[in-house]
C-alpha positions in Angstrom: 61.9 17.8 19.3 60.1 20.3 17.1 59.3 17.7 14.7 57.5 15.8 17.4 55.8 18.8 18.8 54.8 19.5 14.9 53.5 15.9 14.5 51.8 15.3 17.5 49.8 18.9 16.8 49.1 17.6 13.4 48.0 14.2 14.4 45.7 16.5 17.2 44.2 18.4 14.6 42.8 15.9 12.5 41.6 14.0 14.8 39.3 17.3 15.9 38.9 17.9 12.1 37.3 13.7 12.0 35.6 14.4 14.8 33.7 17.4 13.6 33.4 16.1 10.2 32.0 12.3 11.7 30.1 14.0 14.6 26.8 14.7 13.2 26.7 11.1 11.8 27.9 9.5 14.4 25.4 11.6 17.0 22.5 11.5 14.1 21.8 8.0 15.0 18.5 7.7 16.9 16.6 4.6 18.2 13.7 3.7 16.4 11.0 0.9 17.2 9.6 -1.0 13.9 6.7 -2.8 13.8 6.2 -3.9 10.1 3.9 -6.5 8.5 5.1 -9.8 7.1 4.6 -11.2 3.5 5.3 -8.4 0.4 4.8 -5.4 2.8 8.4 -6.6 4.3 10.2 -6.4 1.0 9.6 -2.8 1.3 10.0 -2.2 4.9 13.2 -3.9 4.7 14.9 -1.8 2.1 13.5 1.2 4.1 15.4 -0.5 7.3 18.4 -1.0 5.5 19.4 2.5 4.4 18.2 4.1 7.6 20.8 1.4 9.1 24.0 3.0 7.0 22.6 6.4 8.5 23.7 4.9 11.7 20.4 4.2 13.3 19.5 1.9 15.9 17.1 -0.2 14.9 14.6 -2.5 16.9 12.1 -4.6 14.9 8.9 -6.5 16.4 8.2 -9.6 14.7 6.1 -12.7 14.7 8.1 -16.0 16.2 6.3 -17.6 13.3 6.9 -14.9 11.5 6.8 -16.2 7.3 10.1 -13.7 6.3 11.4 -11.7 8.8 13.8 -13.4 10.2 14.9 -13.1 13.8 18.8 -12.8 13.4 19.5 -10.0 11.6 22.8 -7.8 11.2 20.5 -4.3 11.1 18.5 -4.8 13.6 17.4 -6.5 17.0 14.0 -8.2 17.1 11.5 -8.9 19.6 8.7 -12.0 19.1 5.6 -10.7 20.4 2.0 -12.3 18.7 0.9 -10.5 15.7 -2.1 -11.7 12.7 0.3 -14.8 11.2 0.3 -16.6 15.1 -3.6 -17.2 13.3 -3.0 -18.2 10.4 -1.0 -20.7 8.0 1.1 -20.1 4.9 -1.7 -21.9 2.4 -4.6 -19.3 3.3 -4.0 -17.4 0.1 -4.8 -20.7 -2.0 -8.2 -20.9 0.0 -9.1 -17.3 -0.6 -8.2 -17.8 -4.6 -10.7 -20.6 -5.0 -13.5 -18.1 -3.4 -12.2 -15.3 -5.6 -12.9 -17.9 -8.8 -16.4 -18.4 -7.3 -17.1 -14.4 -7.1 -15.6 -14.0 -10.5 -18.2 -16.3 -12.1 -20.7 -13.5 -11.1 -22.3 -10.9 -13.5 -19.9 -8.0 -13.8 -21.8 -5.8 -11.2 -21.9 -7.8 -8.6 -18.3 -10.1 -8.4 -16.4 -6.7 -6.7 -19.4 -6.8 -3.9 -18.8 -10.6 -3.9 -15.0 -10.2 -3.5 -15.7 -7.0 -1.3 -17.8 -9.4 1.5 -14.8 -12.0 0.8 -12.3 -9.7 1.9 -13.9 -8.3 4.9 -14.9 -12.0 6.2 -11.0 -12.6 6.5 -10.5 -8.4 7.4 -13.0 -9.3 10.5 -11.3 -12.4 11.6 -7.7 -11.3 11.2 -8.5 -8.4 13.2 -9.9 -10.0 15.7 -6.6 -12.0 16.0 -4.4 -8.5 15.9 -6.7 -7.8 18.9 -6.3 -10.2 21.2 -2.5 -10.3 20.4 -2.1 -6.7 20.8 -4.3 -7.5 24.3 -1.2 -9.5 25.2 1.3 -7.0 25.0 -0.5 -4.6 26.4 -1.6 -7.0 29.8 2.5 -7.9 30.0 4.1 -5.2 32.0 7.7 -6.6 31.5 7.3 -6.5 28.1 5.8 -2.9 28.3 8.4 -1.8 30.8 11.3 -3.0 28.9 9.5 -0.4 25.8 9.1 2.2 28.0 13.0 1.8 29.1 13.9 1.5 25.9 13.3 5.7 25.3 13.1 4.7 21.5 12.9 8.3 19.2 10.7 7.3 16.4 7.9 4.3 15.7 8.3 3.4 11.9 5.3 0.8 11.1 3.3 0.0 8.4 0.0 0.8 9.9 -1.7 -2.9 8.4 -0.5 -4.4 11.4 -1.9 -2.4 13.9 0.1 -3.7 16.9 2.5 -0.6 15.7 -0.2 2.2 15.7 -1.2 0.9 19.2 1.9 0.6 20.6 3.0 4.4 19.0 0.3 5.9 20.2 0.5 4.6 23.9 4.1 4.8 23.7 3.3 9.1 22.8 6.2 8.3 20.3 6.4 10.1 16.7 4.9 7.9 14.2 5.8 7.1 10.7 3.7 5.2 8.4 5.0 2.9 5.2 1.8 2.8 4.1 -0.9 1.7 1.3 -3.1 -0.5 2.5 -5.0 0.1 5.9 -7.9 -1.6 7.2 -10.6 -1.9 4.8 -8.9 0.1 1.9 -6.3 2.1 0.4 -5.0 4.3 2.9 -5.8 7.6 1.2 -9.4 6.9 2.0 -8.4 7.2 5.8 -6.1 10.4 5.4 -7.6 12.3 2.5 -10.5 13.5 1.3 -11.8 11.1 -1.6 -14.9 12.2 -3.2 -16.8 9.2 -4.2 -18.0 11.0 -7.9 -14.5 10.6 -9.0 -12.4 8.7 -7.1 -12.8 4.5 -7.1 -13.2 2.5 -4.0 -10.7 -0.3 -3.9 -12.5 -3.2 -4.9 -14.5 -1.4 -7.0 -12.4 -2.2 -10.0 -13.1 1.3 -11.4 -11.2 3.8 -12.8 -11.6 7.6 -12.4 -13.9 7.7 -15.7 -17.2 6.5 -14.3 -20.4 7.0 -16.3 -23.8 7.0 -13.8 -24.4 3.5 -13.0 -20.5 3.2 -12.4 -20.6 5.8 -9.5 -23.7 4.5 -8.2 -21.7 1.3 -7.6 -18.9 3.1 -6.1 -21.1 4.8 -3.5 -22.5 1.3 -2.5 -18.7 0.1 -2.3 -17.6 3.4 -0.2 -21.0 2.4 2.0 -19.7 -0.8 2.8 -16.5 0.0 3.5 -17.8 2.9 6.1 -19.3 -0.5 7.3 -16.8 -1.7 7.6 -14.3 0.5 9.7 -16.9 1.8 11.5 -19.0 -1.6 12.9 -16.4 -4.2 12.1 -13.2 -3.2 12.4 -13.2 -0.3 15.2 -15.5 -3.2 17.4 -12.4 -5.5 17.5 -10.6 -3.2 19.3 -12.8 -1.2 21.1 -12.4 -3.8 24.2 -8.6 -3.0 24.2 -9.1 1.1 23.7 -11.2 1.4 26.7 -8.5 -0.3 28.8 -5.6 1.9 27.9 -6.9 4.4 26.1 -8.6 7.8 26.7 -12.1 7.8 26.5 -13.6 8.3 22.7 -10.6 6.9 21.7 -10.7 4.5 18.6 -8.6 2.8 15.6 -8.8 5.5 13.2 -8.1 8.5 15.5 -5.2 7.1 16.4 -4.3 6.5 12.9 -5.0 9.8 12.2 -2.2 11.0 14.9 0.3 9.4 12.9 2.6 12.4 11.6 4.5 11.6 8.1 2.2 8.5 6.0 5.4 7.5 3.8 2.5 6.5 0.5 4.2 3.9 -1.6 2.1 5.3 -4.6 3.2 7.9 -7.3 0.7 9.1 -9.8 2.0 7.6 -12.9 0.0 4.6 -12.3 -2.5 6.4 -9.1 -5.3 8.7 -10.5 -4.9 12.4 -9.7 -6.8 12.8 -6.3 -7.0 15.6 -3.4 -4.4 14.8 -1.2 -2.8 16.0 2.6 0.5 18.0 3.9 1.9 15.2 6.3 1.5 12.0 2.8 5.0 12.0 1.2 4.9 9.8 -1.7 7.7 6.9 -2.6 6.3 4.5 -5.1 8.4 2.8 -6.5 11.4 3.4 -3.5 12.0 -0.4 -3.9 13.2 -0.3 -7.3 17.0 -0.5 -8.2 19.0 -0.7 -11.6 19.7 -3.9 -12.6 22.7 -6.4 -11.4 24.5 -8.8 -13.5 22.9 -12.0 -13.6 24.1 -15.5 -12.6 26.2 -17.0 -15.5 23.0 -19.7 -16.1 20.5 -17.2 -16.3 22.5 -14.9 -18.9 23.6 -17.8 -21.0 19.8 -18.4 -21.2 18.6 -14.7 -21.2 21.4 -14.7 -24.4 20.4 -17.3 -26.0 16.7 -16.2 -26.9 18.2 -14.7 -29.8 16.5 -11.2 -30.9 13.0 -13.0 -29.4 14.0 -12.0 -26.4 12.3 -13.9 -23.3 9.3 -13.4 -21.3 9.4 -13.5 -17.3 6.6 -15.0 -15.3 6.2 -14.7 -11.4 3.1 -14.5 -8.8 4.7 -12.9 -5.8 5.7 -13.9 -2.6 2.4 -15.2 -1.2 0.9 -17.8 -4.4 3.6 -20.3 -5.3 1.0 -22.5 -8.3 -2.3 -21.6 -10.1 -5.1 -24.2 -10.3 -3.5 -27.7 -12.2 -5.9 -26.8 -15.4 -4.4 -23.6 -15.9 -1.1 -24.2 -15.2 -1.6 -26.7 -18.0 -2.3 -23.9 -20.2 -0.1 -21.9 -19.4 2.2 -24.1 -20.1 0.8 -24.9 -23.5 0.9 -21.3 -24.5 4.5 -20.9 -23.8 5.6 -23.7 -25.6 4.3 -22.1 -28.9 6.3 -18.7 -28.5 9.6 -18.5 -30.7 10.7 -16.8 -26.9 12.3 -18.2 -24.1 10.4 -18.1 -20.9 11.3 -17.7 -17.3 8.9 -19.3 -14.8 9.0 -18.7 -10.9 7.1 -21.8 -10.2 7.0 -24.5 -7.0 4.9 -27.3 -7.7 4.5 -30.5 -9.9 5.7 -29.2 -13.1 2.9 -29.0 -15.7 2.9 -32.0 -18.3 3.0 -29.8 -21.4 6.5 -27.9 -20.3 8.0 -26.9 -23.8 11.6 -26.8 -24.3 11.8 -23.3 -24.5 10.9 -22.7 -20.5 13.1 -22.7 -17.8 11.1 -23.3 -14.5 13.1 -21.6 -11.3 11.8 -21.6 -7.8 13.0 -18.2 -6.8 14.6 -15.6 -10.0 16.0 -12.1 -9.5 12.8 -10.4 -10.5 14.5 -6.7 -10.8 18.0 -7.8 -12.6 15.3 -9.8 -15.4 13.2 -6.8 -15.9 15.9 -4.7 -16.2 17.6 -7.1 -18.7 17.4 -6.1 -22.7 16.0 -8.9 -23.6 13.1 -8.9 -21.3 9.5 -8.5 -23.5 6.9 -9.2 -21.2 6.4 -9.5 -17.5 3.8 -12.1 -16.4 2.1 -11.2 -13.1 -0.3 -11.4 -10.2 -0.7 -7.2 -10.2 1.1 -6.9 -6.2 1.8 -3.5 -6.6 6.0 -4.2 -6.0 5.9 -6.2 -9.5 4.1 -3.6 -11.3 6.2 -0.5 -10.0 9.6 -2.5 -10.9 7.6 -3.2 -14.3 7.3 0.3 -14.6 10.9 1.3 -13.7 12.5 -0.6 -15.7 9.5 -0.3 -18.9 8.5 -3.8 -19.1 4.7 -4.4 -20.6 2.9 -6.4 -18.3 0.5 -9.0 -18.7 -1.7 -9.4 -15.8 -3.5 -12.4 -13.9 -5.1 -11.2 -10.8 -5.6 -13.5 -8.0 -6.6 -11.3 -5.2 -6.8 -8.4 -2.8 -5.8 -5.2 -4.7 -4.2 -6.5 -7.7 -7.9 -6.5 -9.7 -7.4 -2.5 -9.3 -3.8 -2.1 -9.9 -3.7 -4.2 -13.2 -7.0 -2.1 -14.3 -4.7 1.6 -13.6 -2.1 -0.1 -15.9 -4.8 -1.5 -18.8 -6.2 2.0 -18.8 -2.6 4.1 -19.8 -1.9 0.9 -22.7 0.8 -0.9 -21.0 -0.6 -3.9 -20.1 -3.0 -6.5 -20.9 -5.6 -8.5 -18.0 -6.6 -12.3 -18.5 -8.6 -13.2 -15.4 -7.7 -17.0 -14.1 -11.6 -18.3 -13.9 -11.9 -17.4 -18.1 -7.9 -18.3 -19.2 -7.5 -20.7 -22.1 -4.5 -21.4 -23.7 -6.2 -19.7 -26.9 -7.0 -16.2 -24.8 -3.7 -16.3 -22.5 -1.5 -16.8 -26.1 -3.4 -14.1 -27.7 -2.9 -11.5 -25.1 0.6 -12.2 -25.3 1.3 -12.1 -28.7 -0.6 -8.8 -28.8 1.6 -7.5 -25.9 5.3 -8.5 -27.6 3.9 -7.9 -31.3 1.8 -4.5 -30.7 4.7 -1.4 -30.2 2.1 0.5 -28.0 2.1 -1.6 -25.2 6.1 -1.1 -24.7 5.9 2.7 -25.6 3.1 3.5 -23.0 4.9 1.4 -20.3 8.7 3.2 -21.3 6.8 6.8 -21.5 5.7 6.0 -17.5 9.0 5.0 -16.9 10.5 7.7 -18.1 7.5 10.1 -15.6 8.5 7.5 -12.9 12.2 8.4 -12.7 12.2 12.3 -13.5 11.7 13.1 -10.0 14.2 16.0 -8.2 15.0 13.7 -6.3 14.5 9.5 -5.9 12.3 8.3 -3.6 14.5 6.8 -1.7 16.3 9.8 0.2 12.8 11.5 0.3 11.9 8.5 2.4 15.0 8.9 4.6 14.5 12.1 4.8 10.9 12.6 6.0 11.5 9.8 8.9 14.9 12.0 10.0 13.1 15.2 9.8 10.2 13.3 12.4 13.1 12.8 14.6 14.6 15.9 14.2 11.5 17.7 15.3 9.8 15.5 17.7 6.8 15.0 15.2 5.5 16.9 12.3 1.6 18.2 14.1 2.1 20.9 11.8 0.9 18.9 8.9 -1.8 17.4 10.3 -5.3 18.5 9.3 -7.7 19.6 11.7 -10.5 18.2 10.5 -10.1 15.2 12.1 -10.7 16.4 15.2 -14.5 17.9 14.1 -17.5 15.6 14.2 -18.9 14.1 10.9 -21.4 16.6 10.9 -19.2 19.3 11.5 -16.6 18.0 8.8 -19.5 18.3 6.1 -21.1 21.6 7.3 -24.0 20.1 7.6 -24.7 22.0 11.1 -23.9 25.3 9.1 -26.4 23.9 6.0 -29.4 23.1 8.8 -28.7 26.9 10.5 -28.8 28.4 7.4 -31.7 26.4 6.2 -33.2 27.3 9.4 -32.3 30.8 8.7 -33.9 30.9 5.2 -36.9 29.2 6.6 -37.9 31.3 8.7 -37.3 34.7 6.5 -39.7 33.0 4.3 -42.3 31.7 6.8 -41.7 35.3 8.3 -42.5 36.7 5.0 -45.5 35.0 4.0 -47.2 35.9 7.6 -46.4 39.8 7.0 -48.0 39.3 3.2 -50.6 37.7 4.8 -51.2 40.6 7.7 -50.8 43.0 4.8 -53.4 41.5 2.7 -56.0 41.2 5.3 -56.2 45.0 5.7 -56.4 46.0 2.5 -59.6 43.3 2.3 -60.9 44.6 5.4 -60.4 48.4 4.1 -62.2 47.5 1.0 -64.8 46.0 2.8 -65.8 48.5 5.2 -66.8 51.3 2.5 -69.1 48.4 0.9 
């Protein structure tokens, strides 16, 4: 009997002792609303959504029902179709926008970033426009509003390019968290930060943070434009939609500004040193993982390059095939390298193939550059490519296409670990040059390892600061704490330029004040002198 008493205490007691010790994990678990954006952006949203899953949270993902990779059955999460920018558009834009992007690039050197720029905000204005009227939708369907109001989610997690998810935060009064680089017309530190224009480039402005006079002239023209831009072009799209459900005054970028932790997929071993705020945590480079054993065909061909080792070649998740001409050379360079080549490629396969290239429609991109025998990674410049390039110390050579890669491959030129052949200009003489400088010149691979080496000696990886931040939002109902006040003052006001006109004002009028006692003073003496005369 005793025994039984004994056990049945000791089967009590550690079923209190599991329960204290699973408690906070299994009460930790808090319902957030996800609103990300489709193409590249979700590669990173999603690893973000499945480590907050093992934490035990309760995810709910808006998404697209034409949605290009986010699927609608998911094991992490429960999704919602509601219309976002890809119910506008078709998989085969980017190929459109690339043969523009050729035309700009055939411009004189000053000009083709102003070219691209106008390119850029022509399908910025339209695609927002779309995001509009969708977000219009959601907000004119009170069923679908209802059931989000219901829902009492804790946190909205949303990477602030779609800007369904800032809307819907905002009016929702949740806690927001941004997984954020690009926003509107820019980089997103332009919107949070201050970023003086004598220093800091413009995206698009394919400068880098050594600008001589002409150089910053053009990156006050491209900071102009872009001011343009949110202001006149972007803000308008949604300023129909604001005055509905919004407050009055109330536009895109102040509510932006509410968000309270901007997750910044950036780290400054491939950024420039710039001013930055309390409430940007930055991850760059969160994404990246060691490498996995490959597939037994791909090592039997990564081991049989021999000490040549083998070059890896992929465009990203948005361009699946370059222009047929140079393709061809592409094609034609390989062929002459003693190393075996890798080549992500859908398509009709070029006519000068050579024997040592292995043509894949999808490849492990971050098991290959973590791989020993990996020389040289062959990219667009997205900026997941070039961080796993840098994690894992693979020299890079670049082919930009579009959008922000012009600026990223330039960040990685300028610290020697990779070389840029632009697609208009590539030969098969220039694009075998630049690689046999990049796997025969040591420098390129001992500037890219050095950054790797800066990129992982962090207290702690990106990762679990990630996880961390969007916990501690939870935790404390929002971070205001960290937000700047300046946001809140008028442009004027932010400047001092009301304090510069008072004390202008001030000075003015001492001196005009001044002069007319100087002048008083002057006439008596004159009329003193006069009178004994």
């Amino acid at each position: 009997m005793e025994i039984c008493e004994s056990s049945s205490m000791m089967a009590v007691s550690l079923t209190v002792l599991c329960l204290l010790l699973l408690g906070p994990f299994v009460c930790s678990g808090s319902n957030i609303l996800v609103a990300p954006f489709d193409g590249s952006h979700w590669i990173n949203m999603k690893v973000i959504l499945e480590e907050l899953h093992t934490r035990g949270h309760v995810l709910t993902v808006l998404r697209s029902a034409k949605s290009w990779y986010i699927p609608s059955n998911s094991s992490i999460y429960t999704s919602i179709d509601v219309p976002t920018l890809q119910d506008g558009l078709d998989k085969d834009f980017p190929r459109k926008i690339l043969q523009d992007v050729i035309v700009c690039r055939s411009y004189p050197a000053f000009i083709r970033s102003f070219c691209q720029q106008h390119l850029i905000m022509s399908m910025l204005a339209d695609g927002h426009e779309i995001l509009a009227r969708g977000a219009a939708k959601v907000f004119d369907d009170p069923v679908f509003m209802r059931r989000l109001w219901d829902s009492k989610f804790d946190l909205m997690l949303t990477d602030p390019a779609l800007t369904l998810g800032v809307l819907l935060g905002s009016y929702l009064k949740l806690p927001m968290v941004f997984n954020v680089r690009w926003i509107n017309a820019g980089e997103g530190h332009s919107t949070v930060a201050p970023s003086p224009v004598s220093y800091l480039p413009v995206s698009g402005s394919e400068l880098s943070d050594q600008m001589d006079f002409l150089e910053r002239t053009k990156n006050m023209l491209h900071y102009l434009y872009s001011v343009y831009e949110q202001r006149f072009v972007i803000n308008a799209a949604y300023s129909d939609l604001l005055q509905r459900h919004f407050p009055p005054g109330t536009d895109l970028l102040s509510l932006e500004h509410s968000a309270d932790i901007w997750l910044f997929r950036a780290d400054f071993v491939f950024e420039f040193p710039r001013p930055t705020m309390p409430n940007v945590v930055y991850i760059g480079g969160f994404q990246c993982k060691e490498a996995q054993r490959l597939s037994a065909e791909l090592e039997a061909f990564m081991q049989s390059s021999g000490e040549h080792g083998v070059v890896v070649m992929s465009l990203g998740t948005l361009v699946s095939a370059l222009p047929p001409g140079v393709t061809e050379a592409i094609a034609t360079a390989f062929a002459q390298l003693p190393q075996k080549v890798i080549w992500r490629f859908v398509g009709e396969k070029p006519s000068t193939l050579g024997d040592n290239t292995l043509m894949v429609h999808w490849l492990p991109q971050k098991d290959l550059l973590g791989h020993p025998k990996t020389r040289v990674f062959v990219a667009h410049g997205g900026t997941n490519g070039l961080y796993e390039a840098i994690y894992h110390g693979v020299p890079v050579l670049g082919l930009p296409l579009f959008f922000d890669q012009f600026d990223n491959l330039l960040r990685l030129r300028v610290r020697g670990a990779a070389r840029v052949v632009e697609v208009r200009t590539l030969t098969e003489e220039n694009f075998l040059e630049a690689l046999k400088d990049l796997l025969n010149n040591p420098s390129y691979r001992n500037n890219i390892q050095h950054l790797s080496q800066l990129h992982r000696d962090r207290p702690m990886p990106p990762m679990d600061t990630a996880i961390f931040w969007i916990e501690y939002v939870i935790r404390n109902k929002g971070a205001a704490h960290l937000q700047s006040v300046g946001f809140s003052l008028p442009w004027y006001s932010y400047f001092s330029l009301d304090v510069a006109a008072f004390m202008m004002a001030i000075t003015g009028t001492f001196i005009w004040g001044s002069v007319v006692v100087c002048r008083c003073l002057c006439c008596r003496r004159s009329r003193r002198k006069m009178k004994p005369e």
